[in-house]
C-alpha positions in Angstrom: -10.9 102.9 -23.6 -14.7 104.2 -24.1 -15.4 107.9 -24.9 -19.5 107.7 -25.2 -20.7 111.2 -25.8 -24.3 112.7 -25.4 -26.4 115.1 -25.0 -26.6 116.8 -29.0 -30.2 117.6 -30.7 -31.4 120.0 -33.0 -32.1 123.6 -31.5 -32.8 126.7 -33.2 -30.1 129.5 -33.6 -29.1 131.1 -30.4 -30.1 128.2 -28.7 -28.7 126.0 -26.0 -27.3 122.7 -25.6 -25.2 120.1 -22.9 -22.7 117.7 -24.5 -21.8 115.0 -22.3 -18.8 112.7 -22.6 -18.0 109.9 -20.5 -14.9 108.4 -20.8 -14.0 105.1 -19.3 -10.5 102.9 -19.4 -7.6 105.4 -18.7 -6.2 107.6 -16.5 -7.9 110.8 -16.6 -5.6 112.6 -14.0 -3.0 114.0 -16.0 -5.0 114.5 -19.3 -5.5 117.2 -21.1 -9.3 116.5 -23.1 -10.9 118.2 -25.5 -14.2 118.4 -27.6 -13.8 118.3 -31.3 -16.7 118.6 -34.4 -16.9 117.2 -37.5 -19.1 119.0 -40.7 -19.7 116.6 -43.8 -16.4 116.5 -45.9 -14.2 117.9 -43.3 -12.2 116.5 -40.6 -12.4 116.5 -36.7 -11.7 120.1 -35.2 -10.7 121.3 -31.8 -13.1 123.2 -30.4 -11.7 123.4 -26.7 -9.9 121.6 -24.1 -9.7 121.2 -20.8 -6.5 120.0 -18.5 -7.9 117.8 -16.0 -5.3 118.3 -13.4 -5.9 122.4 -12.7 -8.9 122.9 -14.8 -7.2 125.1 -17.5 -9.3 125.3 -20.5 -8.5 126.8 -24.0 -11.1 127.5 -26.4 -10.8 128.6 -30.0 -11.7 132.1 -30.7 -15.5 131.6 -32.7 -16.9 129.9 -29.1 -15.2 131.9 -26.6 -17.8 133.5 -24.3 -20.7 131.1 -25.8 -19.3 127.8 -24.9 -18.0 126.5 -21.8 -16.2 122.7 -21.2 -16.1 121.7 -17.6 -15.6 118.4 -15.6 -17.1 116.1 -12.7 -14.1 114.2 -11.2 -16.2 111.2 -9.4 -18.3 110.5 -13.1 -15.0 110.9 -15.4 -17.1 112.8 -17.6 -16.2 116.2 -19.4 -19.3 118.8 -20.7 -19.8 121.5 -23.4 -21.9 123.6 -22.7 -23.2 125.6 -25.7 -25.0 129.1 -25.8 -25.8 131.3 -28.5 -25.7 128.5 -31.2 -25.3 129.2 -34.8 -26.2 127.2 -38.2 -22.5 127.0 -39.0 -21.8 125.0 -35.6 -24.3 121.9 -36.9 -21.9 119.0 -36.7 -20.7 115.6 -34.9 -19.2 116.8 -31.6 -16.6 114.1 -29.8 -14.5 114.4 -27.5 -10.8 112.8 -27.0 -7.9 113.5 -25.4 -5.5 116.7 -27.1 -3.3 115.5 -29.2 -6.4 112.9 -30.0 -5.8 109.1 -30.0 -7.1 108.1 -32.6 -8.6 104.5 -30.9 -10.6 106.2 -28.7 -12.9 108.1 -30.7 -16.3 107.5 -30.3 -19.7 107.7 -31.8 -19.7 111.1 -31.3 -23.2 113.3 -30.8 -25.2 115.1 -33.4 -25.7 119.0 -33.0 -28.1 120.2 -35.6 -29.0 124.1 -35.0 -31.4 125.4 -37.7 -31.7 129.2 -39.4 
């Protein structure tokens, strides 16, 4: 299993940015997956999910209405899409199945939104 995500940069508050994660080597169908971020000294956060099967999504309540996760079926590839940035949201952004397996993480992709 291969989770290789993409897509982070530096932007400046309030900006905009497209996480990207493809995952290879399971069954996708009946998964639920989820983006998570990482800040220095702290461990990996749920930042919202997506079921595969019927598209429901949850999202935790400091990125609802600013971030949105989505899927393409035929690529096997989730996105985050991320509005309305803020300083406190620079971290490493992964994504994994929820509950995570904690194999499959990945190299995850730097966000880094300046003040």
């Amino acid at each position: 299993v291969q989770m290789v995500e993409s897509g982070g940069g530096m932007v400046q508050a309030g900006g905009s940015l497209r996480l990207s994660c493809a995952a290879s080597g399971l069954t996708i169908w009946y998964l639920m997956m989820a983006w998570y971020r990482q800040t220095p000294g702290q461990g990996r956060t749920l930042v919202a999910r997506l079921r595969w099967m019927d598209n429901s999504t949850f999202y935790i309540d400091s990125v609802k209405g600013r971030f949105t996760i989505t899927k393409d079926n035929a690529r096997n590839t989730i996105y985050l899409q991320m509005t309305g940035l803020k300083p406190e949201e620079t971290s490493i952004y992964y994504c994994n199945e929820d509950p995570p397996e904690g194999s499959y993480w990945g190299r995850g992709t730097r966000v880094t939104v300046s003040s």
